[in-house]
N, CA, C and O atoms as a CHARMM CRD file, in Angstrom:
* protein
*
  360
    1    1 UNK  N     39.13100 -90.09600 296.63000 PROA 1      0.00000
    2    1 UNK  CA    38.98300 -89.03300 297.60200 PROA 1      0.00000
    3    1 UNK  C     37.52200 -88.60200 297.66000 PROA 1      0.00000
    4    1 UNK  O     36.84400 -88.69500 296.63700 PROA 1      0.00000
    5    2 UNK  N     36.90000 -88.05300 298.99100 PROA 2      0.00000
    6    2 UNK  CA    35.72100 -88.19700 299.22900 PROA 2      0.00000
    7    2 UNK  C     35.40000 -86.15300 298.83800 PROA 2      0.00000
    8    2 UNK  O     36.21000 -85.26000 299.08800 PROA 2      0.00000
    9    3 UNK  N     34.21200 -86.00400 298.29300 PROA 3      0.00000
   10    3 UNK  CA    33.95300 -84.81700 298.11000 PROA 3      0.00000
   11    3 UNK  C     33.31000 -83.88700 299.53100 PROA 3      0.00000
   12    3 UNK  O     32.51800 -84.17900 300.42600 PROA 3      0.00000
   13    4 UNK  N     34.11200 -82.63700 299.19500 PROA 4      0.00000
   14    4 UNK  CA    33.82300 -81.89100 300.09600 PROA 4      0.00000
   15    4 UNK  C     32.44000 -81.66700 300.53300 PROA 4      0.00000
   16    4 UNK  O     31.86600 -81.05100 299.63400 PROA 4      0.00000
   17    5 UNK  N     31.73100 -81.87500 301.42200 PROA 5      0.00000
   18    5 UNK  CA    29.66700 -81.60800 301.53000 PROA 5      0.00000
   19    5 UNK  C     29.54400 -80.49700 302.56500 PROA 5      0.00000
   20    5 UNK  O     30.35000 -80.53600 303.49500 PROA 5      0.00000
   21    6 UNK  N     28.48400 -79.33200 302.52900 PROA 6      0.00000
   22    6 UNK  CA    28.75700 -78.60100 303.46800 PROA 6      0.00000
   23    6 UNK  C     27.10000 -78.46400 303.41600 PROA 6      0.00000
   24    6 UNK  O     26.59500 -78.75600 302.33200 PROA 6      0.00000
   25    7 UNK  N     26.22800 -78.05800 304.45700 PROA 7      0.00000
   26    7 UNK  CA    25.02900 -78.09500 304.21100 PROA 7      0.00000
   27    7 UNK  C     24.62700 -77.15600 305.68600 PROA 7      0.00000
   28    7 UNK  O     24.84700 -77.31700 306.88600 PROA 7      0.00000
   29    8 UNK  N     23.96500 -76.17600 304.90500 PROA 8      0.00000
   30    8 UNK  CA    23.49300 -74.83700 306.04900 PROA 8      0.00000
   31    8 UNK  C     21.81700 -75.56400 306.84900 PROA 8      0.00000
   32    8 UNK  O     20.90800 -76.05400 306.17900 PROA 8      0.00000
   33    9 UNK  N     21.81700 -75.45900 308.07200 PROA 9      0.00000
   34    9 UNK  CA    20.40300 -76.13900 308.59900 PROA 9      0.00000
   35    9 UNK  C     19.64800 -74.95400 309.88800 PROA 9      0.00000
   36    9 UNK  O     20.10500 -73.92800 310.39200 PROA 9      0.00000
   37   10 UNK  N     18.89800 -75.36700 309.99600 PROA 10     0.00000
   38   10 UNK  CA    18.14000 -75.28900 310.75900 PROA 10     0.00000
   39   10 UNK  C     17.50500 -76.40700 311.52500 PROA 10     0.00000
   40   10 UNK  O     16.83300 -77.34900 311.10600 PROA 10     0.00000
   41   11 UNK  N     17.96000 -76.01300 313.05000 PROA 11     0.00000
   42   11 UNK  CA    18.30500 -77.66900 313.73100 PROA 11     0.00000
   43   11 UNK  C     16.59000 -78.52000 314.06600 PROA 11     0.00000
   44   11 UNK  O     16.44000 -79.52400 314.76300 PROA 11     0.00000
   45   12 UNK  N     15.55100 -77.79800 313.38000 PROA 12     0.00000
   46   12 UNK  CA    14.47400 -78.51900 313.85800 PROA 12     0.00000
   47   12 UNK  C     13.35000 -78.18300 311.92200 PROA 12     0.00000
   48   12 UNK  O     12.12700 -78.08600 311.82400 PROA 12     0.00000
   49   13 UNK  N     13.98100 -78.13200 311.22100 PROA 13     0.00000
   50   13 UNK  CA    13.68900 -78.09400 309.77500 PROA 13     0.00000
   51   13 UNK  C     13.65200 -79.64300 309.04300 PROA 13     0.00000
   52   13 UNK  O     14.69200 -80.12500 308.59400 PROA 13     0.00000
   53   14 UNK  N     12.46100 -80.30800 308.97500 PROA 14     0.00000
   54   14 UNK  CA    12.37900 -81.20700 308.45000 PROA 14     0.00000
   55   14 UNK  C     13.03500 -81.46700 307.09100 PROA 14     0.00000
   56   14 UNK  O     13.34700 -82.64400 306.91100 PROA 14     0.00000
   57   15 UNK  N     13.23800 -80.83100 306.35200 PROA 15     0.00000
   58   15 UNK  CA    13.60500 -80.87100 305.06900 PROA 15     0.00000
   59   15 UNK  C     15.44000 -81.06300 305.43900 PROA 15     0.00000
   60   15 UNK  O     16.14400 -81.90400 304.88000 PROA 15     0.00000
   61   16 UNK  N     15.92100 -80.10600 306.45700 PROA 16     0.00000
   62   16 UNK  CA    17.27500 -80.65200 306.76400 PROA 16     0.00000
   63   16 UNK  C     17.36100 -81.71600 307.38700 PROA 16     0.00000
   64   16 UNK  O     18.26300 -82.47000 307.02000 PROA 16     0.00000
   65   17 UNK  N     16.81400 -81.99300 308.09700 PROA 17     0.00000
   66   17 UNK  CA    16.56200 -83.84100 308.50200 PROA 17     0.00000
   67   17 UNK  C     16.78800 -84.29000 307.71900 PROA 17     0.00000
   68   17 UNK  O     17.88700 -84.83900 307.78500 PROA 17     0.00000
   69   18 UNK  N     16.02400 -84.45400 306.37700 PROA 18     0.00000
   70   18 UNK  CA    15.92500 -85.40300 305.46600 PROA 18     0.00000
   71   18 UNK  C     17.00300 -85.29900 305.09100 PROA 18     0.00000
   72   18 UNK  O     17.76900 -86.21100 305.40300 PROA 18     0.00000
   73   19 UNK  N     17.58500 -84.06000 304.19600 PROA 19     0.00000
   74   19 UNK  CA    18.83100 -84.28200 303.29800 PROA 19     0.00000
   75   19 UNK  C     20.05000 -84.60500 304.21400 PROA 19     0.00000
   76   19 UNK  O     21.10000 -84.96800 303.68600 PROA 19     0.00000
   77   20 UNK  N     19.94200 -84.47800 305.67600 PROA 20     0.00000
   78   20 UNK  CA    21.21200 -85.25900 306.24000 PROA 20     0.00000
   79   20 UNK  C     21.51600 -86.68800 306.57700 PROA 20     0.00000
   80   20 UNK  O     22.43900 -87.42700 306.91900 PROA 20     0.00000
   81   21 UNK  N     19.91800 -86.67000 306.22500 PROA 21     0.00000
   82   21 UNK  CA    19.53500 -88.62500 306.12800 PROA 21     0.00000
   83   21 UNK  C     19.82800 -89.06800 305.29900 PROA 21     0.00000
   84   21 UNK  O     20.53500 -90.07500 305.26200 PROA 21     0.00000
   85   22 UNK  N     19.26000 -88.29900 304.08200 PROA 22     0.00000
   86   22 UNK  CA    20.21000 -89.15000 302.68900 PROA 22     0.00000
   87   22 UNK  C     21.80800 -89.31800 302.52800 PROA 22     0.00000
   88   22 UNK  O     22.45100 -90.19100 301.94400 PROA 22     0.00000
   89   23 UNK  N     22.24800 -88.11700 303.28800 PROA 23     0.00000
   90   23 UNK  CA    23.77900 -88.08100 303.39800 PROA 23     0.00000
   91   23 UNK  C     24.66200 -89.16400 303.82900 PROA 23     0.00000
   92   23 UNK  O     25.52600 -89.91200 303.37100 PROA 23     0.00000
   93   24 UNK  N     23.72800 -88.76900 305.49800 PROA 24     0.00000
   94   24 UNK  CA    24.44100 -90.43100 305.96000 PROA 24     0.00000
   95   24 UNK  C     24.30000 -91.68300 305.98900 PROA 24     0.00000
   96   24 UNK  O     24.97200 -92.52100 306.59100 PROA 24     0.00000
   97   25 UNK  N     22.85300 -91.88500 304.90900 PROA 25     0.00000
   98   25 UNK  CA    22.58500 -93.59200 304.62700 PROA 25     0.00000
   99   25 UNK  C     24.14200 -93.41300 303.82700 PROA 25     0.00000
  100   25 UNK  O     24.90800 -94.30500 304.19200 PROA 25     0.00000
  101   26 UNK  N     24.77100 -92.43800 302.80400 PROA 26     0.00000
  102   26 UNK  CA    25.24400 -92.98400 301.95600 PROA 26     0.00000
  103   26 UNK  C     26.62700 -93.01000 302.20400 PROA 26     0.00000
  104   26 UNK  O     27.54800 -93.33800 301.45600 PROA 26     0.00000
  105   27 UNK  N     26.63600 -92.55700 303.53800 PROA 27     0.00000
  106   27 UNK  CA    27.84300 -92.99600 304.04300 PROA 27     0.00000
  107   27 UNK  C     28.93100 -91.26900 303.74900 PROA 27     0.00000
  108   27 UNK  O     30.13700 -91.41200 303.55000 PROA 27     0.00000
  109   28 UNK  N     28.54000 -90.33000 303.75800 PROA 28     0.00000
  110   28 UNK  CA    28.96900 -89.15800 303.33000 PROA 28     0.00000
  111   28 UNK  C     29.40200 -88.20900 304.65900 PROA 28     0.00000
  112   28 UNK  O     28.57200 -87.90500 305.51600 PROA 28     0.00000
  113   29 UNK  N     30.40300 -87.90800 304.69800 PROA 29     0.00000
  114   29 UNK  CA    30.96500 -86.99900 305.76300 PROA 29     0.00000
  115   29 UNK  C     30.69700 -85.49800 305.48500 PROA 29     0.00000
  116   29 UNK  O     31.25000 -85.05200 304.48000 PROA 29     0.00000
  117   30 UNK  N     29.84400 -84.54600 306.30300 PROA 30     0.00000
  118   30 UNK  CA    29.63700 -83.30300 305.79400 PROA 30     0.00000
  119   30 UNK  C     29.73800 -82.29300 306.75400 PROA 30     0.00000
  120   30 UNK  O     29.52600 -82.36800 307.96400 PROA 30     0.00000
  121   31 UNK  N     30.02200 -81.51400 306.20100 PROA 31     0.00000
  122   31 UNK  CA    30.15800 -80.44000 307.55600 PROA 31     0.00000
  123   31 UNK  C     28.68500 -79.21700 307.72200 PROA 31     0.00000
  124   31 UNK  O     28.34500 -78.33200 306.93800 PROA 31     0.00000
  125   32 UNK  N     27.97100 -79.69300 309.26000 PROA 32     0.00000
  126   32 UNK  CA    26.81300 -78.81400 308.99500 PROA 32     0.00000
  127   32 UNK  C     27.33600 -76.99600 309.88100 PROA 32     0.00000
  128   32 UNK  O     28.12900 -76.46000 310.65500 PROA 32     0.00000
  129   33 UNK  N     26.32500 -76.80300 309.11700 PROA 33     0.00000
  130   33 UNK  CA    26.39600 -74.88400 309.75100 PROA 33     0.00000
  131   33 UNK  C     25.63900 -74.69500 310.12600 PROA 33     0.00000
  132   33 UNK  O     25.11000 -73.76400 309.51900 PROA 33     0.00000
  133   34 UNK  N     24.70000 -75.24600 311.44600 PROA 34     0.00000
  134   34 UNK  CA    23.44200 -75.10600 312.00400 PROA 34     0.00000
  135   34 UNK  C     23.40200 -73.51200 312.11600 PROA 34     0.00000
  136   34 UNK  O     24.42300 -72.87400 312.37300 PROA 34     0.00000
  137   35 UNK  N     22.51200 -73.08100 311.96700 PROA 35     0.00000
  138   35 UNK  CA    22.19200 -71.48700 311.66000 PROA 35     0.00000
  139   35 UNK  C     20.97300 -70.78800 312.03000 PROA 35     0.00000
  140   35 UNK  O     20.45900 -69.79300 311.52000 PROA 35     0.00000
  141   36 UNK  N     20.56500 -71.59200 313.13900 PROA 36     0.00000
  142   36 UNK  CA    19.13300 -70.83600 313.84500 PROA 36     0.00000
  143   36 UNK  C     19.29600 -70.09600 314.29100 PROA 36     0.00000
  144   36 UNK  O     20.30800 -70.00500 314.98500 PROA 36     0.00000
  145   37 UNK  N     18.22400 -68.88900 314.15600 PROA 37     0.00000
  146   37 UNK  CA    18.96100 -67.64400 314.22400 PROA 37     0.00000
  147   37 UNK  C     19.92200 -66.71600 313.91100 PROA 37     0.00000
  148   37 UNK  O     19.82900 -65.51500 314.16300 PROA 37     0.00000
  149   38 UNK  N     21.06400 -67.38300 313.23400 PROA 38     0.00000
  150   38 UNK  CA    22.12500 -66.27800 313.30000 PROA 38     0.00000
  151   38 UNK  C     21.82400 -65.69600 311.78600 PROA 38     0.00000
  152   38 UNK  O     21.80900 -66.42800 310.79600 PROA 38     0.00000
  153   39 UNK  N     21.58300 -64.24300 311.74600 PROA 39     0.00000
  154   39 UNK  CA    21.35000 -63.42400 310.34600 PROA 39     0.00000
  155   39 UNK  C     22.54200 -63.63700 309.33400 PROA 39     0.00000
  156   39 UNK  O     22.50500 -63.80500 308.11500 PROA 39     0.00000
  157   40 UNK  N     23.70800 -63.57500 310.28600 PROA 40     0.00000
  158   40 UNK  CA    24.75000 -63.07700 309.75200 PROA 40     0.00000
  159   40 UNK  C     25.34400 -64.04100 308.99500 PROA 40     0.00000
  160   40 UNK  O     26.04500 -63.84200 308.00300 PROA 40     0.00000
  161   41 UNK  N     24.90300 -65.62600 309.72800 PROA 41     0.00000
  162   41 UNK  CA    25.43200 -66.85900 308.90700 PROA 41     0.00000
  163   41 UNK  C     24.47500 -67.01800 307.71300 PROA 41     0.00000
  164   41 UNK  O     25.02100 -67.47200 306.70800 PROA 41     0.00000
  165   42 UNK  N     22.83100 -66.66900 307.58100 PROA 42     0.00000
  166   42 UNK  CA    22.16900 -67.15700 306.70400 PROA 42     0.00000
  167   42 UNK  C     22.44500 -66.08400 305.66300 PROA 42     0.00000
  168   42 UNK  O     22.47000 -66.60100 304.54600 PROA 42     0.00000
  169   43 UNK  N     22.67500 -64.68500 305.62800 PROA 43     0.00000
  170   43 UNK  CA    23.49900 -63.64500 305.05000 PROA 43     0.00000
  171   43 UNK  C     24.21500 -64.47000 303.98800 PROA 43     0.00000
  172   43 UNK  O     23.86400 -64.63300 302.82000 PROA 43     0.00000
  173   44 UNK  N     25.66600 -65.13600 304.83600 PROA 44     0.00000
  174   44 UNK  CA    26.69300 -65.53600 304.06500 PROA 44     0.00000
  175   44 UNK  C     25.99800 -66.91200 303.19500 PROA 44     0.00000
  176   44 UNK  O     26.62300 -67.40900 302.25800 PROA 44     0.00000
  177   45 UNK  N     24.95700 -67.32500 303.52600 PROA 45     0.00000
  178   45 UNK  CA    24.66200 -68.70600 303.39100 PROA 45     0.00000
  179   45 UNK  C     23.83300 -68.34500 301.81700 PROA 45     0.00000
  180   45 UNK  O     23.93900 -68.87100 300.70900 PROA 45     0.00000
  181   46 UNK  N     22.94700 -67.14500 302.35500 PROA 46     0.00000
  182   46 UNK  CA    22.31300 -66.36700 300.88700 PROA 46     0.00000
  183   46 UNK  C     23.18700 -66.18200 299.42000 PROA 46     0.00000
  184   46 UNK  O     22.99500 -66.28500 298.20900 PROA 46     0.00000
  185   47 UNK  N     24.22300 -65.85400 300.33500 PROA 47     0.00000
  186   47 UNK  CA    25.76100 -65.01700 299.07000 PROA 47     0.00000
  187   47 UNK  C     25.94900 -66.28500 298.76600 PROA 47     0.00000
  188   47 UNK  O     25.98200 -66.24500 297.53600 PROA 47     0.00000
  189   48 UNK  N     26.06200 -67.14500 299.01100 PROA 48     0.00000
  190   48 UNK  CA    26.58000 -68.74100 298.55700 PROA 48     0.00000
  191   48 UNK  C     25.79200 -69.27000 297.47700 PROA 48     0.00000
  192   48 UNK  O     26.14300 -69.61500 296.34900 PROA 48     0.00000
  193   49 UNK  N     24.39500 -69.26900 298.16000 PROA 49     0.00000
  194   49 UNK  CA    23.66000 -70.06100 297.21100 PROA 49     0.00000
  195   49 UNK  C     22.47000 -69.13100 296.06500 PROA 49     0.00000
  196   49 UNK  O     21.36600 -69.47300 295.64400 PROA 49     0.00000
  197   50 UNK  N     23.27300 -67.87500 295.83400 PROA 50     0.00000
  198   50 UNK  CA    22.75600 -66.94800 294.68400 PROA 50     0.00000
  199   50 UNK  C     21.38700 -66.50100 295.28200 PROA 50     0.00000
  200   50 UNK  O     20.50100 -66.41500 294.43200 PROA 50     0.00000
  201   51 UNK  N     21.05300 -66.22500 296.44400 PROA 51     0.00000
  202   51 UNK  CA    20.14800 -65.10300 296.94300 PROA 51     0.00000
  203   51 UNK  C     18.86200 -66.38900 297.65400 PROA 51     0.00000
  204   51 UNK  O     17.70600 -66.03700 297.89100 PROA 51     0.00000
  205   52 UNK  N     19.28200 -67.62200 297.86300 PROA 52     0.00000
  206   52 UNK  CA    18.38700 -68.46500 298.14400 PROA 52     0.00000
  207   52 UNK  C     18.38500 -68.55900 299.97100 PROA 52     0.00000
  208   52 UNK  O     19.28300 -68.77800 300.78300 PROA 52     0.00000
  209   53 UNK  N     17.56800 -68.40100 300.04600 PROA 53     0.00000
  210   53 UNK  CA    17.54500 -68.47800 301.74800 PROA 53     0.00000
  211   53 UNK  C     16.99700 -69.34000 302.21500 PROA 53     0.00000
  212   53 UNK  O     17.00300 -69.10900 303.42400 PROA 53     0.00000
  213   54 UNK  N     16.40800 -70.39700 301.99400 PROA 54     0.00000
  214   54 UNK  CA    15.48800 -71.57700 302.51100 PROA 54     0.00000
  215   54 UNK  C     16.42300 -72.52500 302.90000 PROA 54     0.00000
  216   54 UNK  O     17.45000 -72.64100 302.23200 PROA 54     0.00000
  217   55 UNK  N     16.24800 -73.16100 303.78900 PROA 55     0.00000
  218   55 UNK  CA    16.93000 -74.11800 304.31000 PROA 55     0.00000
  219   55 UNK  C     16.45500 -75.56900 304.03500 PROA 55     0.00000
  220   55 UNK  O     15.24200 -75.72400 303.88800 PROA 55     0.00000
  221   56 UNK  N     17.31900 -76.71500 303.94300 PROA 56     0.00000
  222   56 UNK  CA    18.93300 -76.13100 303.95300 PROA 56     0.00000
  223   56 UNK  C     19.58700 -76.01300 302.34800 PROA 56     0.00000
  224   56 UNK  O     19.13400 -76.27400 301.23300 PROA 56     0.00000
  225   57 UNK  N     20.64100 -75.58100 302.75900 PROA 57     0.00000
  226   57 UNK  CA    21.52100 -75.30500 301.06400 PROA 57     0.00000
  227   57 UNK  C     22.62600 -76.17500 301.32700 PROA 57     0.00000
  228   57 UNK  O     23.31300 -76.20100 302.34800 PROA 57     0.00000
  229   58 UNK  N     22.72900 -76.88400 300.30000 PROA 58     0.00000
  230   58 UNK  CA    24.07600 -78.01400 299.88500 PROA 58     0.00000
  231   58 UNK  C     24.92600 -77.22100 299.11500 PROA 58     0.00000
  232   58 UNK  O     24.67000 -76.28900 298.35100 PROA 58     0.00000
  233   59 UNK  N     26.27700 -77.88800 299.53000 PROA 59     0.00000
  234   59 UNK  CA    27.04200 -77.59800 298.67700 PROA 59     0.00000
  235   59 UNK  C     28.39400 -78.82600 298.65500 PROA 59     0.00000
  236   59 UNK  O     28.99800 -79.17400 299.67000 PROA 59     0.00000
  237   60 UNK  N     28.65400 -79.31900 297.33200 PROA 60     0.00000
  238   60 UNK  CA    29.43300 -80.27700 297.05500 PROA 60     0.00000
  239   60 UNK  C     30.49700 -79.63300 296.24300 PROA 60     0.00000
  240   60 UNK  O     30.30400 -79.00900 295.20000 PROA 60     0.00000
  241   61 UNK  N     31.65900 -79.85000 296.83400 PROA 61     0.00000
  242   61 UNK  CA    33.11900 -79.10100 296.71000 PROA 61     0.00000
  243   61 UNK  C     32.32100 -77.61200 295.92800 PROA 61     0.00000
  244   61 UNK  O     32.18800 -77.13300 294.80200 PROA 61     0.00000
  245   62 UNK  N     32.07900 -77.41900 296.81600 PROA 62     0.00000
  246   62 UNK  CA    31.69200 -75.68800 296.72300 PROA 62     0.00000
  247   62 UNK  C     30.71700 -75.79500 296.22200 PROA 62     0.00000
  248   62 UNK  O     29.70800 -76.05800 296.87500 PROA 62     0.00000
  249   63 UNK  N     30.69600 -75.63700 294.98300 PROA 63     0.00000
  250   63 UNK  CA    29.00700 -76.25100 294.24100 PROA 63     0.00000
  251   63 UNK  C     27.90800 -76.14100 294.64300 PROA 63     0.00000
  252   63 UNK  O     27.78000 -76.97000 295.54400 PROA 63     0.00000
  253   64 UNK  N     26.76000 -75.44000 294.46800 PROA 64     0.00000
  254   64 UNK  CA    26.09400 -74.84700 295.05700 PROA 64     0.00000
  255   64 UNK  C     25.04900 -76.01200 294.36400 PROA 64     0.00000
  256   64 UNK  O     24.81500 -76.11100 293.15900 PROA 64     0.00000
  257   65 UNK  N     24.53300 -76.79200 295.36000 PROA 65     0.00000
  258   65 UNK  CA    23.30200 -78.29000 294.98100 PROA 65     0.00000
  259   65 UNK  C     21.75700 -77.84000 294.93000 PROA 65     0.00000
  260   65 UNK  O     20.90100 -78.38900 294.23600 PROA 65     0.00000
  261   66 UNK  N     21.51700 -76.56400 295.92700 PROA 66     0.00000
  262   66 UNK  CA    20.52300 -76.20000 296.13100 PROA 66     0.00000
  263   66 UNK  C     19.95500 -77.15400 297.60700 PROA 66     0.00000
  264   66 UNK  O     20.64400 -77.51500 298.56100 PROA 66     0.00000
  265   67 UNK  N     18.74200 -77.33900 297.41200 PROA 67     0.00000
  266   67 UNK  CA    18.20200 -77.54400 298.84300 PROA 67     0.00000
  267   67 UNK  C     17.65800 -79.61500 298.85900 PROA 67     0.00000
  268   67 UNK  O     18.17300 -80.52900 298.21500 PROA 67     0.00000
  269   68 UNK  N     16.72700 -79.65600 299.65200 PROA 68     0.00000
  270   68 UNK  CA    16.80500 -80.77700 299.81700 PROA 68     0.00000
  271   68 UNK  C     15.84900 -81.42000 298.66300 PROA 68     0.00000
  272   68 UNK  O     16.04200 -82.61500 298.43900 PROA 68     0.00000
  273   69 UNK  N     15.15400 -80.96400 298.14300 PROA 69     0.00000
  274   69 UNK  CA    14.69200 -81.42900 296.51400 PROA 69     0.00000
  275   69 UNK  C     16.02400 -81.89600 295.37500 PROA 69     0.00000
  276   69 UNK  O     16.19500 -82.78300 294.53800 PROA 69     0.00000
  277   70 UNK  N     16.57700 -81.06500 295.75800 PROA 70     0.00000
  278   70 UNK  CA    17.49100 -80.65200 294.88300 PROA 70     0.00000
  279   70 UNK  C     18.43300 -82.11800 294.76800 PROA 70     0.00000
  280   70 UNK  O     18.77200 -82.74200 293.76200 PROA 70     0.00000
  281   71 UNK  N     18.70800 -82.39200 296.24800 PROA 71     0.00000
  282   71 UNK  CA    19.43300 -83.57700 296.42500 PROA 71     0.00000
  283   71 UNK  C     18.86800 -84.67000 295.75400 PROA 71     0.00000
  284   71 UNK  O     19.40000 -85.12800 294.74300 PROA 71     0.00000
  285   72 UNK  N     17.72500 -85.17600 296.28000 PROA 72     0.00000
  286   72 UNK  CA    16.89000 -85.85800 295.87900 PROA 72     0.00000
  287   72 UNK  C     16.82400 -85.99200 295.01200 PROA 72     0.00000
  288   72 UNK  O     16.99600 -87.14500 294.61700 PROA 72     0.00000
  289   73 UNK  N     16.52600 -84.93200 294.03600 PROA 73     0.00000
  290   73 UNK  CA    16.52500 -85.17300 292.58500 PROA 73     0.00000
  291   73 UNK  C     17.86400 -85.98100 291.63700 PROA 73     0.00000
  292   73 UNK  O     17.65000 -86.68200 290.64700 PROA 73     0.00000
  293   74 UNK  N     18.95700 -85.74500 292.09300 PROA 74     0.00000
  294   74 UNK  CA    20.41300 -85.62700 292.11000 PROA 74     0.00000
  295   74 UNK  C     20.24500 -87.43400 292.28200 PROA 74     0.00000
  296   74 UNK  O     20.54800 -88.25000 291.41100 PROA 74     0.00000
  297   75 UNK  N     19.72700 -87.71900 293.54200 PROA 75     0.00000
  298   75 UNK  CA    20.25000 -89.14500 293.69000 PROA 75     0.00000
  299   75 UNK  C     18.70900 -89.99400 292.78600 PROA 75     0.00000
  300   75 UNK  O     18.64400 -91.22300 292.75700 PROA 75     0.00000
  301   76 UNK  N     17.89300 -89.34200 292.30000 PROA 76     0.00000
  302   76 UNK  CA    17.53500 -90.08400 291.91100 PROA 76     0.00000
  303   76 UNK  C     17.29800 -90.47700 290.74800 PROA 76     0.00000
  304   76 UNK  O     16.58100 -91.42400 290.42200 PROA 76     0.00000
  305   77 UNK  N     18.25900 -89.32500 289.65900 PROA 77     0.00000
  306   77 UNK  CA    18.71400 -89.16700 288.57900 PROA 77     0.00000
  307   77 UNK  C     19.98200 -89.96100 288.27500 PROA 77     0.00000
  308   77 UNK  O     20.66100 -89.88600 287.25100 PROA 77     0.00000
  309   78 UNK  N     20.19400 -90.79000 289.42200 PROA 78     0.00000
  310   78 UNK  CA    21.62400 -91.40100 289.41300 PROA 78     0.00000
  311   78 UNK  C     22.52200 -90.14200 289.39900 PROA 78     0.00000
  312   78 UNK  O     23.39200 -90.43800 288.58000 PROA 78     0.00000
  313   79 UNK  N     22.77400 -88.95000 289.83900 PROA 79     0.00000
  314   79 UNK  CA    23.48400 -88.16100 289.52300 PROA 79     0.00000
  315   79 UNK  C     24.61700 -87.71700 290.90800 PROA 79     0.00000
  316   79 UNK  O     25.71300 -87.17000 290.78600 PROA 79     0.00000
  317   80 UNK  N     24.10500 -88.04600 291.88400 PROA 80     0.00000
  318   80 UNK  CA    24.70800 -87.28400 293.23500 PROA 80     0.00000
  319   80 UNK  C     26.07800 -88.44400 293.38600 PROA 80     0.00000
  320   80 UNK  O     27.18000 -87.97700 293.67800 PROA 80     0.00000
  321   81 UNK  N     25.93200 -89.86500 293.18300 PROA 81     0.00000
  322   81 UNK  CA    27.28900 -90.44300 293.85000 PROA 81     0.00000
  323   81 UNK  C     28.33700 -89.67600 292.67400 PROA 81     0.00000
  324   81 UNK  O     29.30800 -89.07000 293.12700 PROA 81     0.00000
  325   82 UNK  N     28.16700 -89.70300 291.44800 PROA 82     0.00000
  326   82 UNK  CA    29.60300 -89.12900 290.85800 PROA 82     0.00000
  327   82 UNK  C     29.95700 -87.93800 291.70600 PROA 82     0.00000
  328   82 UNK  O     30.91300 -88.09800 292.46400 PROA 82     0.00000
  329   83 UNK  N     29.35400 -86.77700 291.71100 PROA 83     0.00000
  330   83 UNK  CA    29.52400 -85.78700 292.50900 PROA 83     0.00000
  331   83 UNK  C     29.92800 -85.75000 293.81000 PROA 83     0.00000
  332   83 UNK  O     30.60400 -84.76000 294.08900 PROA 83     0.00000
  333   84 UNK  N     29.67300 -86.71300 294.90800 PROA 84     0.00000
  334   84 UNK  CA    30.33100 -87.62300 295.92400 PROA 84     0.00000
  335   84 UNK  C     31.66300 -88.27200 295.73000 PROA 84     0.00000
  336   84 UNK  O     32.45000 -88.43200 296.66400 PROA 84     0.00000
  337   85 UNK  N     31.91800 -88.66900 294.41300 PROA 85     0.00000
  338   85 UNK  CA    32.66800 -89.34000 294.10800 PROA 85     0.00000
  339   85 UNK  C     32.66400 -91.04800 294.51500 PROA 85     0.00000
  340   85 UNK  O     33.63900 -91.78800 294.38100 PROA 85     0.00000
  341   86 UNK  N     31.09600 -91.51900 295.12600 PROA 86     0.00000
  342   86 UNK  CA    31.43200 -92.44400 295.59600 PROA 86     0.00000
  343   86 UNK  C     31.10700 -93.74900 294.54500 PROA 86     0.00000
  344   86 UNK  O     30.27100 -93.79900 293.64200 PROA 86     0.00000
  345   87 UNK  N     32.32500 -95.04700 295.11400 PROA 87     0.00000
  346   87 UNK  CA    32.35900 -95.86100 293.60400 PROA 87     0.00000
  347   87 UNK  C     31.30700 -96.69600 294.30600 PROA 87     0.00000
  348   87 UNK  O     31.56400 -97.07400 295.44900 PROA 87     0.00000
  349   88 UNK  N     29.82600 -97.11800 293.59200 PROA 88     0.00000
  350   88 UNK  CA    29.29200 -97.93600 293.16900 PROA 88     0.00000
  351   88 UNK  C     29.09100 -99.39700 293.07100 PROA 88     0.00000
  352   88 UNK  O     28.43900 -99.78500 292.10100 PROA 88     0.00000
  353   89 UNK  N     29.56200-100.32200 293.95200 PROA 89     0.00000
  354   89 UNK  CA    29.52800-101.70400 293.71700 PROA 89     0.00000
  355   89 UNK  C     28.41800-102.85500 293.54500 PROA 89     0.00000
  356   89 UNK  O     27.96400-103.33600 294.58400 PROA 89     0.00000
  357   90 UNK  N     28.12600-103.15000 292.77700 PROA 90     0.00000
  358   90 UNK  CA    26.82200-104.12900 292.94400 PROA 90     0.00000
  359   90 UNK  C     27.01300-105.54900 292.11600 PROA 90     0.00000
  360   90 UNK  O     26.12300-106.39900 292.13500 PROA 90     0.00000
């Protein structure tokens, strides 16, 4: 089963570009919350990710990933497919 991905953006934020690029090279289904402008979504988006407001914020089955470093770091620690759950073949 594929892990839940939810990722708050800003639709012209390079850094959300990127981390939705890494998403979908890897083949990952996520649900975005484009949020330009709206206070009230980056509000809830703040309460989520412990007072962080920069865009964008990941979150894997709830899990708060942090932003697009964050990912990065994750996949390049070998760490993000377990958390994906995705299996590995080579």
């Amino acid at each position: 089963m594929a892990a839940m991905v939810e990722i708050y953006t800003w639709s012209t934020c390079p850094f959300c570009i990127r981390a939705k690029a890494l998403l979908t090279k890897k083949g990952v289904d996520f649900t975005e919350y484009c949020i330009d402008g709206d206070e009230v979504a980056r509000e809830k988006m703040a309460q989520r990710s412990y007072g962080r407001t920069s865009l964008p914020q990941i979150f894997i089955n709830d899990q708060h990933i942090g932003g697009c470093d964050d990912l990065y770091a994750l996949e390049s620690q070998g760490k993000l497919d377990p958390l994906l759950q995705i299996s590995v073949v080579e």
